[in-house]
C-alpha positions in Angstrom: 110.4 135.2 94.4 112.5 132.2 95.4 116.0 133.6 97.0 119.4 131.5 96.5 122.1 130.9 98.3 125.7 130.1 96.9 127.3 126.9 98.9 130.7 127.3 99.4 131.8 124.0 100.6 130.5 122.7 96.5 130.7 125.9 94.2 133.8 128.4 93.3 136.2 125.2 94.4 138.1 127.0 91.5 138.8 128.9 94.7 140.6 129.8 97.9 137.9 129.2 100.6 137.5 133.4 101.7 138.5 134.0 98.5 134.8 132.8 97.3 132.7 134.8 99.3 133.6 137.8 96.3 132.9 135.2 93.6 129.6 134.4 94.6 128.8 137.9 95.1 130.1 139.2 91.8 127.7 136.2 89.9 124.8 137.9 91.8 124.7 135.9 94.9 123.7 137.8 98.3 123.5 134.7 100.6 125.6 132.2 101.4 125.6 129.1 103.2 128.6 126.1 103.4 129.4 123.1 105.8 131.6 124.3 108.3 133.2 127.8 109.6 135.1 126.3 112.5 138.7 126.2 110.6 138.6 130.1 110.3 137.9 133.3 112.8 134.7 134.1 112.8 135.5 137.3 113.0 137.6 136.8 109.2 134.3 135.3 108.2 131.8 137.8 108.9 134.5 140.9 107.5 133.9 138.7 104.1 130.2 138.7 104.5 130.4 142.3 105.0 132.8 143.2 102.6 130.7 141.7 100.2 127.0 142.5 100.9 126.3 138.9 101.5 124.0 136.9 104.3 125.3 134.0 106.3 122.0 131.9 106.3 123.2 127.8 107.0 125.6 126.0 108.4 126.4 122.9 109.9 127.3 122.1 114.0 130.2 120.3 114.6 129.5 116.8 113.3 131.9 114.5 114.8 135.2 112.9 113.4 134.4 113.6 109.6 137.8 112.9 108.3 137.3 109.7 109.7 133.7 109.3 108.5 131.5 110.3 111.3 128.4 112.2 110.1 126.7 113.6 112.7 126.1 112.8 116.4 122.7 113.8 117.5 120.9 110.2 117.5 124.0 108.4 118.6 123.6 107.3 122.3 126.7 108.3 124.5 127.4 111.1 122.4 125.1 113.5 124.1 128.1 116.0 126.0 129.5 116.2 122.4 126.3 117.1 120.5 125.5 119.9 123.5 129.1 121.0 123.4 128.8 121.2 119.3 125.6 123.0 119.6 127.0 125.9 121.7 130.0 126.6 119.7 127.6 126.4 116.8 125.9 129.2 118.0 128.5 131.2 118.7 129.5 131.3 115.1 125.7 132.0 114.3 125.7 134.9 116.5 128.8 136.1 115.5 127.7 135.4 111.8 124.4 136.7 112.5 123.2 133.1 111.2 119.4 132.0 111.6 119.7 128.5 111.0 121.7 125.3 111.9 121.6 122.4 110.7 122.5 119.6 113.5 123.4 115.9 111.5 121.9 112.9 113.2 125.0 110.5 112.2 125.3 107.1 111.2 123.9 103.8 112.4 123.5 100.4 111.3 121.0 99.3 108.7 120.5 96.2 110.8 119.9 97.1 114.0 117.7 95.3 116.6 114.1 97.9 117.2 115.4 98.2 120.6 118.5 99.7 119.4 116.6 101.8 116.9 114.2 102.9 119.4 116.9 103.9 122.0 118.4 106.0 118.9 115.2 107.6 118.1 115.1 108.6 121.7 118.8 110.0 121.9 117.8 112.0 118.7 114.3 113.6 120.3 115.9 114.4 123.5 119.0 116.4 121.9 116.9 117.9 119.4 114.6 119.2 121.9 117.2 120.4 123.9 119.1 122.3 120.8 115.7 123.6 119.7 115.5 125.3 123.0 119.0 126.4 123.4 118.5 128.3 120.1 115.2 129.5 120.6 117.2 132.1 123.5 119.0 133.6 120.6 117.0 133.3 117.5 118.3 130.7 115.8 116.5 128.1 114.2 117.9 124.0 114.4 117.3 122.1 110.8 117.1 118.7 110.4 117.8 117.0 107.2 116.6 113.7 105.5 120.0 112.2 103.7 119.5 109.9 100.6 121.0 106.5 101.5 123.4 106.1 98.2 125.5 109.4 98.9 125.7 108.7 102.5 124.8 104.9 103.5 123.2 104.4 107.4 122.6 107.5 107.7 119.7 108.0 110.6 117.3 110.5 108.8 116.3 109.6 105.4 112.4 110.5 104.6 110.3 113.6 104.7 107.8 111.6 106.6 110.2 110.9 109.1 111.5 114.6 109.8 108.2 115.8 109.9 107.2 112.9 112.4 109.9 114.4 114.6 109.3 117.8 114.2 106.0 117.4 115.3 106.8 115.2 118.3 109.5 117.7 119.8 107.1 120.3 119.0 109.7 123.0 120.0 109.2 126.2 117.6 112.6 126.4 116.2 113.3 123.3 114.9 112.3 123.2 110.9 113.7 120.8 108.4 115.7 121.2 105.6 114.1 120.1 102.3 116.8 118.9 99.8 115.3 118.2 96.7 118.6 116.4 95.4 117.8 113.7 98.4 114.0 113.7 98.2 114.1 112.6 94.5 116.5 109.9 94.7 114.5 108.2 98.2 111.0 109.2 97.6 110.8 111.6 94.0 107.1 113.1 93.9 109.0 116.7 94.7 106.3 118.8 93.3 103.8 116.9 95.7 106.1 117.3 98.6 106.6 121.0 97.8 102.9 121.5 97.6 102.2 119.1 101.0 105.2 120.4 103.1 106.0 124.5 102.6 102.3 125.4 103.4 103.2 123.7 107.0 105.9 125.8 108.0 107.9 123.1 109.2 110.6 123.7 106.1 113.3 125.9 106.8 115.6 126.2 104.3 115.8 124.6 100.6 118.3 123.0 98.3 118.6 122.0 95.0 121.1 119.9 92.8 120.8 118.3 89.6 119.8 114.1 89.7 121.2 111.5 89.5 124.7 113.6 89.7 124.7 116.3 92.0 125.7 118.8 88.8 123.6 121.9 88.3 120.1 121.7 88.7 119.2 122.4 85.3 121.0 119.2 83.5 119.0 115.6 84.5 115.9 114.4 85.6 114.4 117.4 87.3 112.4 119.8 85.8 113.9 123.4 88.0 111.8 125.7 86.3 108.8 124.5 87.2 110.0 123.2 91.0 111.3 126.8 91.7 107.4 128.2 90.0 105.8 125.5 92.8 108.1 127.2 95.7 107.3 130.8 94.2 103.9 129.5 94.3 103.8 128.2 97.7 105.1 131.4 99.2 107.6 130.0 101.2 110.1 132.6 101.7 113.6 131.0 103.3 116.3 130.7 101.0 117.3 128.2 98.3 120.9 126.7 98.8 122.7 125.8 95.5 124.6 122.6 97.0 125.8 120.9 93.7 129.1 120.3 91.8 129.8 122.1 88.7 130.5 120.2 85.8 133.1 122.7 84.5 133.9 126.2 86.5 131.0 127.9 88.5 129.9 131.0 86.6 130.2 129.2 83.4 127.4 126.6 84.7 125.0 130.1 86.4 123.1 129.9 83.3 120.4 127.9 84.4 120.0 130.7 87.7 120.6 133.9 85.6 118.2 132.7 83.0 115.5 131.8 86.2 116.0 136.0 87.0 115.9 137.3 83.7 112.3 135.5 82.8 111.6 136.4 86.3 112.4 140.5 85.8 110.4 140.0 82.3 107.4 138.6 84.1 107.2 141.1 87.2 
């Protein structure tokens, strides 16, 4: 049975930030995953998880400059003490947070750019990837890479399944997965049910998403059919976690309906 995780950084904005870690918990949640942790203690962050039952299971590494733009480092030649740097005080929140997965952003580059400079990027990118991957591997911790649809974020490196999977396989290093988000994957490449079927049997997926398309609400309201995506995951038997990474349209346990009616017809049917 598909898992989900709340994501703090887009639902229960009604919300202090720690104050949200009870909220999700109270609508049913027992997972959580967000952006970033690195404004608060970790040690403030993993009393909430306990306090409320809940799993850390994503987060992001440092990703640069943000407020100015930056999205990401990892295939940006010149940048490689700053990704390694990121990395480890990424994992020091995941041990602390007892956190199995990372996700490490590739970052922005030009849509125009020469092969040669697309080609030294690719490079930058497989080199620090293989190095995170086996950073993490000493402590358990799994680095995800995810393809970013070009409309919400423009130049960003990483924007196909095919792609991610084509570096995955290359670096060939154990622990590093992708992260399937089926909000990106329909508006580049749609066909989810497809992918879903092609990609979870692999292993290489190791963590989901979801939001509603074309805009970002819940998943429930748009083009996608949910009930029958989260059937094909059950199906599949993958058995990560789903993260909930949309915006309400109005407050977040008024817009749950779509996930508490997925677990009643699930109880009915078990």
């Amino acid at each position: 049975m598909p898992r989900f995780a709340a994501n703090l950084s887009m639902l229960y904005t009604e919300h202090d930030f720690l104050d949200r870690f009870a909220a999700a918990s109270a609508d049913g949640f027992e997972a959580v995953e967000y952006l970033f942790p690195y404004a608060y203690d970790a040690a403030e962050l993993r009393r909430r998880l306990d306090d409320h039952g809940l799993e850390q299971v994503l987060f992001n590494a440092p990703p640069g400059a943000w407020e100015s733009g930056e999205r990401g480092m990892a295939a940006l030649p010149g940048r490689e003490a700053e990704v390694r740097s990121g990395v480890d005080r990424a994992l020091e929140y995941a041990a602390a947070l007892g956190c199995p997965r990372v996700h490490l952003m590739a970052g922005l580059v030009r849509p125009d750019a020469p092969p040669v400079e697309r080609a030294q990027q690719r490079d930058t990118y497989l080199t620090n990837l293989s190095w995170a991957a086996e950073r993490a591997a000493a402590v358990g911790v799994d680095i995800l890479i995810e393809p970013i649809n070009g409309r919400d974020m423009p130049g960003y490196f990483l924007s196909t399944q095919a792609e991610a999977h084509a570096v995955v396989r290359e670096v060939g290093a154990s622990h590093l997965r992708v992260q399937l988000d089926l909000y990106h994957c329909q508006i580049v490449e749609g066909d989810l049910t497809t992918t879903l079927r092609r990609d979870l049997p692999t292993g290489r997926v190791g963590h989901l998403q979801i939001a509603g398309v074309p805009d970002r609400g819940e998943p429930d309201r748009g083009e996608l059919n949910v009930r029958h995506l989260l059937d094909v995951v059950d199906e599949s038997g993958f058995d990560g976690w789903i993260g909930c990474e949309y915006r309400p349209r109005a407050g977040t346990s008024e817009g749950l309906r779509w996930l508490h009616d997925y677990w009643s017809r699930r109880e009915r049917s078990t």
